[in-house]
Backbone bond lengths (Angstrom), bond angles and torsions (degrees), N, CA, C in turn:
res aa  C-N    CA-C-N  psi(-1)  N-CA   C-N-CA  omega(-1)  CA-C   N-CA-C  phi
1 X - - - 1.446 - - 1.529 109.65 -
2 X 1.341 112.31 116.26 1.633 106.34 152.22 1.167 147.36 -32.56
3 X 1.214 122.58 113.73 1.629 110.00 -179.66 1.959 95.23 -137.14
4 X 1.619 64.60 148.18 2.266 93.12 -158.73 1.449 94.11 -106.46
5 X 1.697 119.55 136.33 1.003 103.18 149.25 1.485 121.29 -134.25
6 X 1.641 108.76 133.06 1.305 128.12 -166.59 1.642 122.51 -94.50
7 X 1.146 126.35 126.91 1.236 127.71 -177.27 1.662 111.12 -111.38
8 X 1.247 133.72 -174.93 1.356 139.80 162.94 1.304 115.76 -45.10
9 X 1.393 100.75 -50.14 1.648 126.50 -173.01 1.474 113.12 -54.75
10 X 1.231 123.61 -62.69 1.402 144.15 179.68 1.529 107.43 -69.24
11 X 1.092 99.93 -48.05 1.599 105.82 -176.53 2.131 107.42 -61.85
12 X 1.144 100.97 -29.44 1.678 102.88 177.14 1.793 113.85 -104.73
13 X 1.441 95.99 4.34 1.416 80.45 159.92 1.441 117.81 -110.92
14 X 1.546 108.79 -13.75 1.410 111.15 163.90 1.615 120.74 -55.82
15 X 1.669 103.16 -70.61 1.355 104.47 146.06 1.510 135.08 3.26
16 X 1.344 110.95 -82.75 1.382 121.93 164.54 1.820 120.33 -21.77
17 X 1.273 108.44 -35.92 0.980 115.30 -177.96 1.402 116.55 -112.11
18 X 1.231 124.95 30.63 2.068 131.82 -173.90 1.412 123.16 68.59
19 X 1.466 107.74 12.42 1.638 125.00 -154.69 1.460 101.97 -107.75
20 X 1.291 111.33 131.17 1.627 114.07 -177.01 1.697 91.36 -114.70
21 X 1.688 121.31 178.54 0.893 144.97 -161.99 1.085 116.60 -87.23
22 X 1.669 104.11 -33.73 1.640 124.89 172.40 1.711 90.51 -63.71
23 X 1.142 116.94 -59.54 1.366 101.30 -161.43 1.083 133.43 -59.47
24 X 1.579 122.82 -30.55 1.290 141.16 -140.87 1.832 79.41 -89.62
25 X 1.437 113.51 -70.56 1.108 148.38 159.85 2.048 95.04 3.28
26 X 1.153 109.61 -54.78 1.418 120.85 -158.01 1.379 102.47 -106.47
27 X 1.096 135.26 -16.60 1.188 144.80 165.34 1.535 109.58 -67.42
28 X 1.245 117.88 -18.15 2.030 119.28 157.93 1.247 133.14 -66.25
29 X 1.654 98.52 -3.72 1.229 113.62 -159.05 2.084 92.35 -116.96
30 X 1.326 114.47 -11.41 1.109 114.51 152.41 1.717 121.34 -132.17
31 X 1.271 104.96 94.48 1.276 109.27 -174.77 1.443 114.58 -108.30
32 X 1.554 111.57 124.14 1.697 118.50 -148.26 2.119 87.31 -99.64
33 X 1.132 102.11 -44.41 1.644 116.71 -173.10 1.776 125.99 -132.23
34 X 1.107 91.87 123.11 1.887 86.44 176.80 1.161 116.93 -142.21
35 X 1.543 117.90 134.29 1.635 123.96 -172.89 1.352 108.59 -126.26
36 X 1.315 110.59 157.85 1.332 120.01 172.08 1.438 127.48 -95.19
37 X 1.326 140.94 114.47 1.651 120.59 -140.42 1.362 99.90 -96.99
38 X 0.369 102.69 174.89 1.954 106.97 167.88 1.600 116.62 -58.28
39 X 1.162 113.39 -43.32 1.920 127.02 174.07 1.110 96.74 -79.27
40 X 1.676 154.63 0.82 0.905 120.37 -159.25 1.522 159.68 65.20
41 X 1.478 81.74 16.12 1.423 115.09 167.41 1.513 103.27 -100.94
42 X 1.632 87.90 -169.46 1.829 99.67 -179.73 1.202 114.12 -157.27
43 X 1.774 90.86 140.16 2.004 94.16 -169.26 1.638 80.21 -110.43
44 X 1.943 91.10 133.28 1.556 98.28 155.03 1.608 122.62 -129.09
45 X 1.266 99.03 163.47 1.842 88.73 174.84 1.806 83.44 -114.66
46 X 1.184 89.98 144.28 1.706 98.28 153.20 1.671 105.10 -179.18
47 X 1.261 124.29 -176.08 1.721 135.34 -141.34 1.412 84.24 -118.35
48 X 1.377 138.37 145.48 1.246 172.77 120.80 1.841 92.68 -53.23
49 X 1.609 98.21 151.10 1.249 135.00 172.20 1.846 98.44 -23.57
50 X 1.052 107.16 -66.60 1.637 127.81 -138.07 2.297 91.21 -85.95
51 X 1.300 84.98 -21.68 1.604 85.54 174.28 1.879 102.55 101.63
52 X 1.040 113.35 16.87 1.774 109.66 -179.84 1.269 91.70 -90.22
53 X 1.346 129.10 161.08 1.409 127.17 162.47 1.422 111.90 -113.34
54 X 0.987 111.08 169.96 1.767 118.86 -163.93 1.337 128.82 -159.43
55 X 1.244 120.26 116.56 1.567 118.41 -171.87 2.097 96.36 -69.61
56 X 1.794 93.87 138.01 1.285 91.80 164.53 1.790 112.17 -116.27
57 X 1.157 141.24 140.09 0.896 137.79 139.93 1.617 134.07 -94.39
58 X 1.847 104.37 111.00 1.274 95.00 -164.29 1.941 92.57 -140.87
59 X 0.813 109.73 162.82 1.983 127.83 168.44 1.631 104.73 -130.36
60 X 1.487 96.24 142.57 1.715 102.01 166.34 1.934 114.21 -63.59
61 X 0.907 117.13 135.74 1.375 134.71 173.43 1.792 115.72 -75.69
62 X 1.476 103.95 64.75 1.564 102.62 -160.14 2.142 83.96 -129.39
63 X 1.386 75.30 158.26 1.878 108.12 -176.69 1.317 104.20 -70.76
64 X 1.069 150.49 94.41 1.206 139.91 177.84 1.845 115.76 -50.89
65 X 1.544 119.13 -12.19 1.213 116.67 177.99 1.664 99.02 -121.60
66 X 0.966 123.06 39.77 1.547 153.84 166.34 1.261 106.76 -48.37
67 X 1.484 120.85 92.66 2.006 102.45 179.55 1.427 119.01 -107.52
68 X 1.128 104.52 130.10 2.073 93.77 176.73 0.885 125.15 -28.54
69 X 1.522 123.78 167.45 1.267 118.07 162.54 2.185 112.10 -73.98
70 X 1.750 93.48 -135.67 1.815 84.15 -179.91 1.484 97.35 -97.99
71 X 1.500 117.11 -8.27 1.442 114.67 -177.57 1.324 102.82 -86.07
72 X 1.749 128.79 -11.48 1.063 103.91 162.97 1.722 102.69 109.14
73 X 1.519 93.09 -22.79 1.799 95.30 173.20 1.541 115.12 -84.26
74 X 1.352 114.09 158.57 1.297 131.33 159.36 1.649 114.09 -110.34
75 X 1.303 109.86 115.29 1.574 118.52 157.75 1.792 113.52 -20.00
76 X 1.005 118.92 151.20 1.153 126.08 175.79 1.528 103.53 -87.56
77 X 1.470 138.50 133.13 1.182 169.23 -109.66 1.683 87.48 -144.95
78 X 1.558 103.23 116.41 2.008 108.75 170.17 1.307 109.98 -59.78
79 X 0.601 123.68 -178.26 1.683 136.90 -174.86 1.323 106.85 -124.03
80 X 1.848 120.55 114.52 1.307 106.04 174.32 1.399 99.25 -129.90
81 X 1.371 85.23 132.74 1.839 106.80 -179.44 1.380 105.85 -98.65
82 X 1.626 100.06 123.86 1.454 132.21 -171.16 1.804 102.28 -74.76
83 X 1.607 111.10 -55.13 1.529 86.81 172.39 1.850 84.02 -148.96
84 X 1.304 99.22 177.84 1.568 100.44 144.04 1.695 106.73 -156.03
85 X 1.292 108.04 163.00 1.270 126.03 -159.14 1.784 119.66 -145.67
């Protein structure tokens, strides 16, 4: 399961553009295009609920000195989306 994490910041630049959290959020669940950026982020296009499509820019929200556990796994990392538009 996905998990997003949203701040003031993100949350008003989505905003900015008619975009709620629900949407952006659900728009992973239709993803038309995805790239890998150079930073290590990611530009996507994909469709929101209502059928608009929308570039997302988002990177996983992970520790870079992040250590497994003894099994060797790492937790899955929230997803924080930088903007969408």
């Amino acid at each position: 399961m996905r998990r997003f994490k949203w701040i003031e910041w993100n949350l008003g630049k989505i905003a900015a553009h008619s975009l709620s959290a629900e949407e952006v959020e659900a728009a992973f669940d239709r993803v038309l295009q995805l790239d890998e950026r150079d930073d290590g982020s990611f530009r996507m296009l994909a469709e929101v609920p209502s059928g608009r499509r929308i570039w997302v820019i988002w990177r996983y929200d992970r520790d870079p000195d992040e250590v497994p556990d003894v099994f060797g796994e790492v937790e899955d990392a929230p997803i924080f989306v930088v903007t969408a538009y």
